[in-house]
C-alpha positions in Angstrom: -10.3 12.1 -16.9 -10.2 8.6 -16.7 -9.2 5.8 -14.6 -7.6 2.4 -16.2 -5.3 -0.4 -14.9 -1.7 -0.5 -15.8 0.8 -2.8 -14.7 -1.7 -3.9 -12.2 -2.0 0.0 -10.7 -5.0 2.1 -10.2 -4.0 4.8 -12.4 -6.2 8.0 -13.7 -5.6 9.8 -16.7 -6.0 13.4 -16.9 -6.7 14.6 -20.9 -7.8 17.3 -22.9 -11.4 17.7 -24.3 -9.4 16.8 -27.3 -8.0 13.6 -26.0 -4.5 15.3 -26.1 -3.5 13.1 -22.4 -1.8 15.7 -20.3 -0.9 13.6 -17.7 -1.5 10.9 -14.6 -1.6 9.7 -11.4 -1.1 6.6 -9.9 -3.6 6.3 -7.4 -1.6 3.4 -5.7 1.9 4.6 -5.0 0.8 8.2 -5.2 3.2 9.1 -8.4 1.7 11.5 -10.4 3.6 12.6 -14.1 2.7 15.6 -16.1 3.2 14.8 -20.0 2.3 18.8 -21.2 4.5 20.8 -18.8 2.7 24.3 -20.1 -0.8 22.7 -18.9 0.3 22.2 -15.3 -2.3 24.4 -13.8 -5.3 22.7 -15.9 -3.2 19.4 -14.6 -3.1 20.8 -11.0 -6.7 21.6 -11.3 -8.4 18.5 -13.1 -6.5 16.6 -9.7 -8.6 19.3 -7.6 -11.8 18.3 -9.0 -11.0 14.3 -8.7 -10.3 15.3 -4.9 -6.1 14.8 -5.6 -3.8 17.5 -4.1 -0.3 17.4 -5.1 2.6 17.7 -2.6 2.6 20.9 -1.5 0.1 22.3 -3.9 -1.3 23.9 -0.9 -0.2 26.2 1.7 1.6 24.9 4.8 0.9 21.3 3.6 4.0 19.6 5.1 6.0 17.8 2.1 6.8 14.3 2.2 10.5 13.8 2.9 10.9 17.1 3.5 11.0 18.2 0.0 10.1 21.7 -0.8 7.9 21.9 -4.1 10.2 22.6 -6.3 12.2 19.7 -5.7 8.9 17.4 -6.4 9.4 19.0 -10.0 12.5 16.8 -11.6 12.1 17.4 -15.5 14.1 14.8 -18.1 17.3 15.8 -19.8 15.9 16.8 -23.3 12.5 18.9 -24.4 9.6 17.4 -23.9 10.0 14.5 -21.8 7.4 13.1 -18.5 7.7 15.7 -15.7 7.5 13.7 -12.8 5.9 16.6 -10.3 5.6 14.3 -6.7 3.6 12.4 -5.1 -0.7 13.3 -4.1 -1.1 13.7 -0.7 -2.7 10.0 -0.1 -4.9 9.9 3.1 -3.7 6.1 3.2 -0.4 6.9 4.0 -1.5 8.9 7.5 -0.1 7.1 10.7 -3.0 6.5 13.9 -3.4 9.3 16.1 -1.0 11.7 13.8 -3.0 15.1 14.2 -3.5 14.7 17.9 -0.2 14.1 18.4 1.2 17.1 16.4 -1.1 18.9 18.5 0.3 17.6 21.7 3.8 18.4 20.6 2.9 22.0 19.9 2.4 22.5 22.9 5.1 21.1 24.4 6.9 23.2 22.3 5.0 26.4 23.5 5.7 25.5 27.1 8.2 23.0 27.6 8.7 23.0 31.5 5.5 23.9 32.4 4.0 20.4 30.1 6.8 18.8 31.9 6.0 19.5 35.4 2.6 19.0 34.8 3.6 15.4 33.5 5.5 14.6 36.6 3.0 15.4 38.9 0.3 14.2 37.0 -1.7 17.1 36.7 -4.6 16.7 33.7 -3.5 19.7 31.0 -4.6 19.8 27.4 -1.5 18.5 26.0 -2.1 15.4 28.2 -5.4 15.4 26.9 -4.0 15.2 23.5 -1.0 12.9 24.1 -3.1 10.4 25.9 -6.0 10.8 22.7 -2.8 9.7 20.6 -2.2 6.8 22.0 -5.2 5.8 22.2 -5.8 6.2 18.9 -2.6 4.1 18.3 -3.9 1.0 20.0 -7.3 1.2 18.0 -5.1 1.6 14.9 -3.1 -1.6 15.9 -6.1 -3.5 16.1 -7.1 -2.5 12.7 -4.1 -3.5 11.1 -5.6 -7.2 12.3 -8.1 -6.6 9.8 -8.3 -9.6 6.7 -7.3 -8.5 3.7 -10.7 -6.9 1.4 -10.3 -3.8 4.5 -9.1 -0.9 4.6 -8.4 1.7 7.6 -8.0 5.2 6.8 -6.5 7.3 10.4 -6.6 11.1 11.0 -8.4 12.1 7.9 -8.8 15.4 7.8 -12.3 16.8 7.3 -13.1 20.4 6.6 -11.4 23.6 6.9 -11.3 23.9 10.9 -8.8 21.3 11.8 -11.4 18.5 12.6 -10.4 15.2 11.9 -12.5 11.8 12.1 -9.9 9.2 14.3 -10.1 6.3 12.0 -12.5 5.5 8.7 -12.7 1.5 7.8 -14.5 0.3 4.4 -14.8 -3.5 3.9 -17.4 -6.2 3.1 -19.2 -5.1 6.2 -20.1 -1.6 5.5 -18.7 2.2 5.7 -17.5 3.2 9.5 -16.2 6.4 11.5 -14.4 5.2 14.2 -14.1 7.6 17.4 -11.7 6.9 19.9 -11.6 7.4 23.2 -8.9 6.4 26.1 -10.3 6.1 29.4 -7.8 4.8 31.7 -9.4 2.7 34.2 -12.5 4.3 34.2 -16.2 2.6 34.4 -18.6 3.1 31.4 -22.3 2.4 31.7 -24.5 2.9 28.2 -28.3 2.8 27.8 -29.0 3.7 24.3 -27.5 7.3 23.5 -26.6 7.6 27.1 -22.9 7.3 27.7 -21.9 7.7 31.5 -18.0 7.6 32.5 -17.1 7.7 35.9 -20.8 8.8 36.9 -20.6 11.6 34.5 -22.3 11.4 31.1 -20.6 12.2 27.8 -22.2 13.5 24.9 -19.8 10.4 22.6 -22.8 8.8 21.0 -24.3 11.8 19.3 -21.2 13.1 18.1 -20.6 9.7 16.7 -23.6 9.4 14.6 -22.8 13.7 13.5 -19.4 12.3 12.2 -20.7 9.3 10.5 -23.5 11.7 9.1 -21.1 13.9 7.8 -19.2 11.4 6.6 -21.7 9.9 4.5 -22.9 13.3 3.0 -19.0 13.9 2.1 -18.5 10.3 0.4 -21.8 10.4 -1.3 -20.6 13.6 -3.1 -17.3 12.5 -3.8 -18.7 9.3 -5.1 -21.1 11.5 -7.6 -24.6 11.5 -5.0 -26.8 14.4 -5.7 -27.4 17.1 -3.3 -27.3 15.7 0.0 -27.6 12.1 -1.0 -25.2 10.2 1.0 -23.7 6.7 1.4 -24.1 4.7 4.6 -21.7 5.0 7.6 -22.1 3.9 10.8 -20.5 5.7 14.0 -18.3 3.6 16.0 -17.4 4.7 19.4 -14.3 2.5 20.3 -13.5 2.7 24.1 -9.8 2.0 24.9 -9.0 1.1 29.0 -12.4 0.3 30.0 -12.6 -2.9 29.6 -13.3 -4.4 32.6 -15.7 -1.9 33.7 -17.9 -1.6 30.6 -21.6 -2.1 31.8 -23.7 -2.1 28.4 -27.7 -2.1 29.1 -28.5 -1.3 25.0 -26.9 -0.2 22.7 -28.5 2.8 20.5 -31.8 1.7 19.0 -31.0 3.2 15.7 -28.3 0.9 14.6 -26.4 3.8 13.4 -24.0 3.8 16.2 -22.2 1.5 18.6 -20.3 1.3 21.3 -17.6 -1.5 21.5 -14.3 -1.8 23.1 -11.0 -1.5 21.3 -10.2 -5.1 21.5 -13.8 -6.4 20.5 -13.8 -3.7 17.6 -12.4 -6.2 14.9 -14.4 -9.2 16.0 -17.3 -6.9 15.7 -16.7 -5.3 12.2 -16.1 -9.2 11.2 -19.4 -10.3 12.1 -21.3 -7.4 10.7 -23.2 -8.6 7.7 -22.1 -7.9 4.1 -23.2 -4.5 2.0 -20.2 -4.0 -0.3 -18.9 -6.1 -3.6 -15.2 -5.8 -4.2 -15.6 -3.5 -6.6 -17.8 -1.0 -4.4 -15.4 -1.2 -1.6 -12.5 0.2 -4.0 -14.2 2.8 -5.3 -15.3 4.3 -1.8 -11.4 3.3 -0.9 -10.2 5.5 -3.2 -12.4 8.2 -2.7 -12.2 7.9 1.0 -8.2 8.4 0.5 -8.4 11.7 -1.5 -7.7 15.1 1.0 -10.4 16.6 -1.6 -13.5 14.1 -0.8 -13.2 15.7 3.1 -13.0 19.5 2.4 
């Protein structure tokens, strides 16, 4: 496999150990064409190992469009033309707040008049929980579209195999970050170091901030060729959205691998933070940071 340039694309060429080139993906605009239509699976699986997945290549993945997998396969007139077989399923493309939100509307689905009640009267019910976690996530993924260009924001990346998912995941000049969001109407936040308290209760949001960014960092360090559990650094963010006014921070946590900011001081923050990565070191993690495969 190789990666080149073409037509100013990121593309990556998948060939035989012969140099017989079977096919390629355009890591931009997420086409991918198969050249050697009888070496799709060693096509399929050479994406694998890059960290790729095609549309629908796995089970339940919803298609893009709607299109089942067969119609992602539309072959030329005559023998042996390009075999344009969809699109990879490109992180990138994930909208803020997208797995909460199915989540929410499965269960609105499961119990439709009972989730609506419930909304009415303003009683506090998981799908609330995870309706008003979507939105909050929304408004922290507005603010990141503010970002200068030489960002990126990734949103709802999926990490693992138990339907986890890290909110947001930014990569610019100043550094790797997890974002975690949380939307806390009106309440009153106090931090000292790791401890978080909302509404006189603490919350566990700075450990599980750095875990994610730990996790994180072991994932993208493999993905980016790091050696056992060499990793890359990532910082934990915990982004606070509807506290505003009552957010009373004594220190924030001495290790520097996480802070606490709110939503609309997130991108002034990231801004100031010093520079770690060159250009070139910021695409690279983007495009590993994009691939389904990097997080499994």
């Amino acid at each position: 496999m190789a990666r080149r340039r073409h037509s100013g694309h990121d593309c990556l060429d998948v060939c035989t150990h012969t140099g017989v080139r079977v096919g390629w993906v355009d890591l931009d605009d997420g086409r991918a064409v198969l050249r050697r239509a009888d070496l799709r699976q060693e096509f399929e699986q050479a994406l694998g190992r890059y960290g790729c997945e095609l549309a629908g290549q796995r089970r339940g993945q919803a298609q893009r469009g709607g299109a089942s997998p067969q119609a992602l396969v539309r072959p030329r007139s005559h023998p042996g033309a390009d075999v344009v077989v969809g699109p990879w399923v490109d992180l990138a493309a994930n909208e803020p707040g997208r797995s909460v939100a199915a989540t929410a509307a499965a269960l609105r689905h499961e119990a439709p008049v009972r989730s609506l009640l419930a909304r009415l009267l303003g009683v506090h019910t998981r799908e609330r929980a995870f309706r008003v976690g979507a939105d909050g996530e929304r408004v922290v993924g507005g603010q990141l579209a503010r970002l200068p260009a030489g960002w990126h924001a990734l949103h709802s990346v999926p990490v693992g195999t138990r339907g986890a998912d890290i909110d947001h995941v930014v990569i610019g000049p100043g550094g790797i970050y997890t974002v975690n969001t949380k939307h806390l109407s009106d309440a009153r936040v106090w931090l000292r170091g790791d401890l978080l308290v909302v509404n006189g209760h603490e919350r566990h949001y700075v450990p599980a901030a750095r875990a994610e960014a730990e996790r994180a960092s072991r994932l993208l360090g493999r993905a980016l060729g790091g050696v056992g559990n060499g990793g890359v650094d990532v910082v934990g963010v915990v982004a606070l959205v509807g506290a505003e006014n009552g957010f009373n921070v004594r220190c924030q946590p001495t290790d520097g691998a996480v802070a606490v900011v709110g939503h609309r001081q997130l991108v002034p923050w990231l801004l100031r933070r010093p520079t770690v990565l060159r250009p070139d070191d910021i695409e690279a993690v983007f495009a590993a940071a994009r691939r389904p495969g990097t997080w499994a």
